[in-house]
N, C-alpha and C positions, 0 to 999 in steps of 0.2 A: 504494500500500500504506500504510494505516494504520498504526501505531504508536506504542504508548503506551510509558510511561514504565518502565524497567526491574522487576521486581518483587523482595522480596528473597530471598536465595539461605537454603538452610539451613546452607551453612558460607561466610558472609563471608566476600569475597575468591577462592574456589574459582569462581565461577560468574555468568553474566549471565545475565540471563533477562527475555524481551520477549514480550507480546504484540502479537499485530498480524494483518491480514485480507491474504487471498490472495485472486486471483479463482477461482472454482468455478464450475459447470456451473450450475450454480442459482441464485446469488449469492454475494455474501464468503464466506470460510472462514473462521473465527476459529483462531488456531494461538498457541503457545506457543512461545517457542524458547529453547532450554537449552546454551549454549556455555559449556566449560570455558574458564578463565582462562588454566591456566596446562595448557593438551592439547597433543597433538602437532600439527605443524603440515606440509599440510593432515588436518585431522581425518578420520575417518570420520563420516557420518550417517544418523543413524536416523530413521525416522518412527515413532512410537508411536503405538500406534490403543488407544482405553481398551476395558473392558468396560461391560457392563452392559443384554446381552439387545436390542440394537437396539433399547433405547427409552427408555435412560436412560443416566446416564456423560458423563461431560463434561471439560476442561481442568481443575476444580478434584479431581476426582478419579481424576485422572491424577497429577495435581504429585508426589505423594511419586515413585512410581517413575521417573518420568520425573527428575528430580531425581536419585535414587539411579544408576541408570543414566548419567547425563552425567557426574556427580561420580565414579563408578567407572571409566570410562572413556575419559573426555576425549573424546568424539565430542560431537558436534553433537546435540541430539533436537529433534524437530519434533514435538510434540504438538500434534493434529487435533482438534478437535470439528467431527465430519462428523454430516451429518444421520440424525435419528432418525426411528422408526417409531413410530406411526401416519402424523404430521402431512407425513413425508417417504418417503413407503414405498421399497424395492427397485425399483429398483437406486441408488437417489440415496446410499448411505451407499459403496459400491464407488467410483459416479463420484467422490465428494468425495478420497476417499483414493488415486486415481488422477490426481488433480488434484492433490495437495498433493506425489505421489511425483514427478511432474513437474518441478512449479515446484522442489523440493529437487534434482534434477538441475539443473536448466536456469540456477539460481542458485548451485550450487556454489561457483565458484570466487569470489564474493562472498563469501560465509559463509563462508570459507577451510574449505573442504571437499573433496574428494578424492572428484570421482565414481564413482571406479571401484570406491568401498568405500561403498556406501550398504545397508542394511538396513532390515526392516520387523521391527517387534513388536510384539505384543499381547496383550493377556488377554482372557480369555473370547469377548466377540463379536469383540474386535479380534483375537484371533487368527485366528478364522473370515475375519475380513476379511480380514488378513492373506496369508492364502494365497489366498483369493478373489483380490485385489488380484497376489499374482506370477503367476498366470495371464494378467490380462487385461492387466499389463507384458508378457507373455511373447508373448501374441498379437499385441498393437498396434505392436510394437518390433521 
């Protein structure tokens, strides 16, 4: 797993926040991750899926909510830039976020995370994904 250098928080000192690549069905994930400084311990985690019509949206236009979200509730966020359409069609945007809801389980207790409180959210298409996504947890599990 890759990993760059912290990025900065919007309230100093509230928040770390790392990019870095997961492996996915396809190739790398690229993912964000947004841990509160000073959260309960182990946290909750979320995966946040962005919007933007399955064919655009991404990690930088996630950051406010995503952001907002960790800083309000001291949970862990995992924001996904999972594959778009055209260039990546269906079902490649479900696998990636099945893959990333994974690896946020599977790595929990590193990330001082608390698997049995993990959540998805999203806007627009990530929400669509979103629940696409606890179906095919619900099947495969």
């Amino acid at each position: 797993m890759d990993a760059s250098p912290p990025l900065p928080s919007a309230l100093p000192g509230k928040l770390s926040i790392r990019q870095q690549q997961l492996p996915g069905p396809l190739g790398p994930l690229t993912v964000r991750i947004y841990q509160s400084l000073d959260g309960a311990s182990p946290a909750p985690g979320i995966l946040y899926l962005h919007g933007g019509g399955f064919v655009a949206g991404g990690l930088e236009e996630a950051d406010f909510p995503a952001r907002q979200i960790a800083e309000q509730t001291g949970a862990l966020v995992l924001s996904l830039a999972y594959s778009l359409a055209p260039g990546k069609p269906f079902p490649a945007a479900p696998e990636d976020a099945y893959a990333a809801l994974c690896w946020l389980h599977r790595m929990a207790p590193a990330l001082n995370v608390d698997p049995a409180r993990l959540a998805v959210v999203g806007d627009d298409a990530g929400g669509n994904l979103g629940a696409a996504l606890a179906l095919i947890a619900r099947d495969r599990n």
